[in-house]
N, C-alpha and C positions, 0 to 999 in steps of 0.2 A: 350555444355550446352546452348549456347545462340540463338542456332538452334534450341533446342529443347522446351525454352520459347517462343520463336518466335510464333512456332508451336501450344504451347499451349494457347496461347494470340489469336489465330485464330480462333479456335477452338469454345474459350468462346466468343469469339465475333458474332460467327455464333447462340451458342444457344441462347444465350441473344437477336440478332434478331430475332431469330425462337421464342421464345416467346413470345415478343411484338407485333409480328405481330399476334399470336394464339389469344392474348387477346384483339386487337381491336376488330379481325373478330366475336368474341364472344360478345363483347359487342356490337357489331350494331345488330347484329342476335337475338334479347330478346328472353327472357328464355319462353318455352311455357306456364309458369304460368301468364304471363304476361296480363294486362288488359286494364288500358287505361292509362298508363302510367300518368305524373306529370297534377296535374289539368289545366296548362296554356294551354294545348294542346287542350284539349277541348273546351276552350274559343275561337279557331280560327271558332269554326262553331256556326252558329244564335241558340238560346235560350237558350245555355248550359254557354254563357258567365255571364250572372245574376247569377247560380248558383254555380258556384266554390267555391265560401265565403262558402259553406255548407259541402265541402269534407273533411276529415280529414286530409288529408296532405297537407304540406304549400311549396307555390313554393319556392326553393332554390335560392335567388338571384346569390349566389355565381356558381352554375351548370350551368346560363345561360352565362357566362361571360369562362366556359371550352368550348375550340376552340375543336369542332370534329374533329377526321382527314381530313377528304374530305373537311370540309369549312376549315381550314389551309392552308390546300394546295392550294388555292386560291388564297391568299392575298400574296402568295410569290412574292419577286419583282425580276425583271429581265429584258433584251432588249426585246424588241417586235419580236415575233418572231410567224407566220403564217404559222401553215400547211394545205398546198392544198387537196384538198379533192383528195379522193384516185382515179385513173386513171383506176384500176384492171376491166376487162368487167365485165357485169352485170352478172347474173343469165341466163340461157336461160328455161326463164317461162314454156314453154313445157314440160318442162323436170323436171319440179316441181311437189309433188302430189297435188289432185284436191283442192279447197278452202274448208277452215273449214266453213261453215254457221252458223254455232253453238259458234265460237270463236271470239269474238265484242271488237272492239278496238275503243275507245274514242279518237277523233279529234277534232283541235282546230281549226278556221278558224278566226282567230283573228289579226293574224300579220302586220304589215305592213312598208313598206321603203319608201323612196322620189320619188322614180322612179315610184311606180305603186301608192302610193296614198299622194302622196304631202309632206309627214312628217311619222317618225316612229310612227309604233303603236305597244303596249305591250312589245318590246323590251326593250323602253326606260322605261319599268316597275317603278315606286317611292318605296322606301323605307316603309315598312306599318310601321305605331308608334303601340307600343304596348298601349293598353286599359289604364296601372297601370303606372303614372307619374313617380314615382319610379326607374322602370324599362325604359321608355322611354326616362329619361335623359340620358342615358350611350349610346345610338344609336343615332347619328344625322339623322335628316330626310336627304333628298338628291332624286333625280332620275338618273337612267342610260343613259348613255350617248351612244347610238350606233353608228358608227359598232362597234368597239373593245373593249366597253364597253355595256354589254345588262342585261337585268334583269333572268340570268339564271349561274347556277357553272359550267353549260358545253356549250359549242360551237356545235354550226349545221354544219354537213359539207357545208351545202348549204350556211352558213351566215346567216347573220339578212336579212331574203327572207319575202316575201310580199306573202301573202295568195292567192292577187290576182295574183301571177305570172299565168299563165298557164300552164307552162315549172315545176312551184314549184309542182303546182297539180297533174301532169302527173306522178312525180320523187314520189310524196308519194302513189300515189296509186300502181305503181310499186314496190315498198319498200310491201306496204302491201299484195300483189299478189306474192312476192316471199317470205314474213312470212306465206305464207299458212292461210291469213287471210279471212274471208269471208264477213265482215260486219264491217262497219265502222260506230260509233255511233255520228252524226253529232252537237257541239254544237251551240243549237241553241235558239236564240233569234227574236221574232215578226219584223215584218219590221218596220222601223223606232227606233228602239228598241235597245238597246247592253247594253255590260257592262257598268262600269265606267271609262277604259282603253281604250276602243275602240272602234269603228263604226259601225253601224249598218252592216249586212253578209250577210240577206237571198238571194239577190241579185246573191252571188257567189254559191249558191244555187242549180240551173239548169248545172251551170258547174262541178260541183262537182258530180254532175249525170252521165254526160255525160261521165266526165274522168273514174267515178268508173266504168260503165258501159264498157268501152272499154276491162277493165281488168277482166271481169266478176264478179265486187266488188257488194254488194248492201249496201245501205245505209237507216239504221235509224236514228232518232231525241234522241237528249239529250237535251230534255226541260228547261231550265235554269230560276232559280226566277227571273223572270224581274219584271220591278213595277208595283204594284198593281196585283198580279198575283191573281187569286182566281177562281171558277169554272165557273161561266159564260164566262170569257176570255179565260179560260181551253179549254170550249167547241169551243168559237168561232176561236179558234188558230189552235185544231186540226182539225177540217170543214177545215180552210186555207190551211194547208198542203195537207192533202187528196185532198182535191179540186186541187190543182195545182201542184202537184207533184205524186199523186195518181197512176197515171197509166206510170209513166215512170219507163220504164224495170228495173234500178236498184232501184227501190222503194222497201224495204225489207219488205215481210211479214211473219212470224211464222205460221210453219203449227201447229195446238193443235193437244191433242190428237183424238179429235172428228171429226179428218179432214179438219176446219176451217183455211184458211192463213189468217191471220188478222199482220194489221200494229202493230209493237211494239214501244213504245213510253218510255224512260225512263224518270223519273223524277226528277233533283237535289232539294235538299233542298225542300224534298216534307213534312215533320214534322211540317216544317212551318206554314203551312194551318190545323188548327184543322179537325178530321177528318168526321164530322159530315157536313161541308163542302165538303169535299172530296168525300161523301156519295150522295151528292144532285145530281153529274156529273154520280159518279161509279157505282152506284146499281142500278139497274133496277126501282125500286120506286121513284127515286130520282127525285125533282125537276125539274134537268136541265140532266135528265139522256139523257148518251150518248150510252146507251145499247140498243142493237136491231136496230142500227140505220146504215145508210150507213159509218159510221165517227167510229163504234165501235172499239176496240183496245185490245193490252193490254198495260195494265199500269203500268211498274217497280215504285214502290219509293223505296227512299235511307232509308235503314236502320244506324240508324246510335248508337244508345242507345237499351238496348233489352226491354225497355217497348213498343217500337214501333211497336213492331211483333202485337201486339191487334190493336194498331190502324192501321195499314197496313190492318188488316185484315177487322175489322169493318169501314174503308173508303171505302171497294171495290175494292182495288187495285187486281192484278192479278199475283204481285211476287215482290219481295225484289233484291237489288242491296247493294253492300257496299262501293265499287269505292275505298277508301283509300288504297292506297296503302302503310302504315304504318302500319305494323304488330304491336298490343296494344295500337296503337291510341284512338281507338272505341271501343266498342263490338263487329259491325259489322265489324270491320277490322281485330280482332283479329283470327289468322286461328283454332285456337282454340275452337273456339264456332261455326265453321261450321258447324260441323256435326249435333249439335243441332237444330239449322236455318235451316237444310237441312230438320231434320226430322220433325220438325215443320210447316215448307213449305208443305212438305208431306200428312201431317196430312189434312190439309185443300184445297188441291187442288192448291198450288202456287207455281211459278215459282223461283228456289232456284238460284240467278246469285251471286255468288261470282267474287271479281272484284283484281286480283292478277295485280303488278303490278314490275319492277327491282331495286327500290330502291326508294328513296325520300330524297331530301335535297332543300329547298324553302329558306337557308340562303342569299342570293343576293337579295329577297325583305323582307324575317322575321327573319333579324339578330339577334333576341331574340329567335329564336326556334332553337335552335343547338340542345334539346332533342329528339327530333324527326326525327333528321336525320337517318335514313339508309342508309348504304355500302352495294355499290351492292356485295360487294366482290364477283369480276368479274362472275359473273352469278348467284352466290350459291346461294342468295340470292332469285333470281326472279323462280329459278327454284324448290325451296324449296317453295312457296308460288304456282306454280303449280302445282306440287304434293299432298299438301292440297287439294286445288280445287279439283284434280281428285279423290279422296279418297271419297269426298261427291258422286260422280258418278252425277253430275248435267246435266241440260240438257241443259246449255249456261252457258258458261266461259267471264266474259271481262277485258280486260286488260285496264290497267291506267297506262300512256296513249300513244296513240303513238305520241304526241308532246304538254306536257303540259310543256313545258321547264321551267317555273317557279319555280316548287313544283321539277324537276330535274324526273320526273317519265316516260321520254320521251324512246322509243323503238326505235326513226330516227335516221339517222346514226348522228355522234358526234365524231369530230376531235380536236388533241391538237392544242391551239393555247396560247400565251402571248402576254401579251402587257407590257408597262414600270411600270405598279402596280398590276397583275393580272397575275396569270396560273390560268386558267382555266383546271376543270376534263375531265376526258376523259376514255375510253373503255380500255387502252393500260391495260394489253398485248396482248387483240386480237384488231380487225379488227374493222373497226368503224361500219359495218354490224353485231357485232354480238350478238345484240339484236333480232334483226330479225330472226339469223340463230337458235336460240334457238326457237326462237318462232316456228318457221318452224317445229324444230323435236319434242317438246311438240303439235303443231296442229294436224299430224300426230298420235302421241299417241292419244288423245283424239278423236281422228275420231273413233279410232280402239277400243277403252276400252266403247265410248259411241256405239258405235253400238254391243260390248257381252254384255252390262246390260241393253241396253233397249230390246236386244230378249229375255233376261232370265226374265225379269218383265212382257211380253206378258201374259196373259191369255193364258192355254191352246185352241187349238181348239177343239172342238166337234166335 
């Protein structure tokens, strides 16, 4: 008898986990009806924070204050304890299929340690205050403290590494060369110019050429709002690039349909700029147009709201991006409205990038955004948000990102580590490559599905 409760005390204890675990996976995964999920979420991007007071639902103090699983997992305490990055040989590249050109992965060039530039940079991330006093009182400010403390819920296998390593750039372009990546979308800021985290980059610039280039990578520009950005500087910034970067081999250009390889230029935070402005640079009448010119392009801006498809279009732009990697964030993030975007895009001649990404969790600098976390539930997640993608038949895929370690949206390999108030997440149960190795067999796919729908879209010949 008592073997046999035993047994069935087991038993229940097994569904009872098999269930808890079904219903987290389910609640990071939103439901496809989904849209832009609780108004505060919004407010983390420029001009949607004025308007929240206007939405009908009210943020739940109490929902920001429920610990997500993955940020839980976090703050558990325990002895310090560091695992070395894995020892197993690389890939042998050869033996890999050819690069995707079409598959663009966003990179950060931001980082930095004591050894290559004097003092941490971005690691040591601050704690952001949320906008509403309210809510800001229950988060103390604070900044991160690295090594074993960095402003991210997962660990690099490399460590809190410095952008300028040489050795760091070599390691990621090779990472990207064995995801069957083709194009690495560079962010970037004017010289003398950066964020508010970090230091001026263009400088590592020419190296980041160099290295892409060894692995047959090419690299575009991810334009980033620096101050005062507006068309005139537009103009004179992208001259700057072209000019100096223009004709090195891994300089990435887009062939069109008309045959033209022209530079592709994405845009962050391009809503920001009304688009009547946008119009002086992009259309051929404009002002300070950059059409017909040595410097011309095309121009991604981020879609991020869907009244933006007009203005996207009446700015001149040349195609739409969505970068968020949080499924109901946005409009444009949600996979739901892609096929619409796609066909809309269509419709008028523009480049449809959806920007799929393995999960997101930014609670180590916006401990107030636990709603918006997503579980990669180990892949399902990233690879469910490719499948969308592929469904639109688009003609450029980009991923987010392959090391925005803040927002947790990074693809670079990612090893367990603790220290005495911290576990940090991690990939386990696979390999800390195996963001990459998905990438690789989704690149693959997409090579072979974009090349039967763009023969079948062909005009007959005569």
């Amino acid at each position: 008898m008592a073997k046999f409760r035993r047994r069935t005390c087991i038993l229940l204890s097994l569904f009872i986990l098999f269930i808890f675990s079904l219903m987290m996976g389910l609640k990071t995964l939103r439901p496809s009806t989904a849209t832009f999920g609780d108004p505060f979420g919004l407010d983390l991007l420029p001009e949607f924070r004025q308007k929240t007071i206007h939405l009908e639902k009210k943020f739940d103090s109490k929902r920001s204050d429920t610990i997500n699983s993955e940020a839980k997992f976090k703050n558990l305490k325990s002895v310090e304890i560091t695992m070395k990055p894995s020892k197993h040989s690389e890939l042998n590249l050869e033996e890999l299929p050819p690069l995707n050109y079409h598959l663009h992965v966003f990179y950060y060039s931001w980082y930095g340690n004591p050894q290559f530039d004097g003092k941490y940079l971005h690691w040591n991330h601050p704690v952001l205050e949320h906008w509403d006093p309210r809510i800001a009182k229950n988060y103390p400010p604070g900044r991160h403290s690295p090594p074993d403390d960095i402003g991210s819920s997962f660990y690099p296998e490399l460590g809190s590494y410095s952008s300028r390593d040489p050795s760091v750039i070599e390691t990621h372009m090779r990472q990207m060369c064995s995801a069957s990546i083709g194009v690495l979308a560079l962010s970037w800021y004017p010289p003398a110019s950066s964020d508010e985290n970090g230091e001026p980059t263009d400088d590592l610039v020419p190296t980041i050429l160099d290295k892409a280039h060894k692995y047959n990578l090419k690299v575009t520009f991810h334009i980033e709002p620096y101050s005062n950005r507006d068309d005139q500087n537009m103009y004179k910034n992208v001259k700057y690039i072209i000019d100096k970067y223009g004709r090195h081999p891994a300089f990435y250009r887009y062939k069109t349909k008309t045959g033209n390889a022209l530079p592709m230029f994405y845009v962050y935070d391009s809503y920001i700029i009304k688009s009547e402005k946008w119009a002086n640079l992009l259309t051929a009448s404009g002002s300070q147009s950059i059409r017909n010119t040595p410097y011309d392009g095309l121009f991604i801006a981020l879609l991020v709201d869907e009244k933006h498809k007009l203005e996207i279009l009446h700015s001149g732009f040349d195609g739409m991006y969505t970068y968020f990697a949080t499924n109901g964030f946005t409009y444009g993030s949600s996979h739901q409205n892609w096929a619409s975007l796609k066909a809309f895009c269509d419709s008028y001649n523009l480049i449809f990038i959806p920007s799929v990404g393995p999960g997101y969790i930014d609670t180590s600098i916006r401990p107030w955004n636990t709603h918006n976390t997503r579980n990669r539930v180990n892949g399902k997640y990233y690879e469910t948000a490719l499948s969308a993608a592929l469904q639109t038949q688009p003609s450029v895929i980009s991923i987010t990102s392959f090391n925005e370690w803040h927002e947790g949206t990074q693809i670079e390999k990612a090893v367990p580590k603790r220290t005495g108030n911290t576990v940090y997440l991690d990939y386990r149960p696979h390999k800390p490559g195996v963001y990459l190795e998905l990438t690789r067999k989704w690149s693959e796919r997409f090579s072979k599905d974009r090349a039967a729908y763009t023969l079948a879209h062909q005009p007959p010949v005569s």
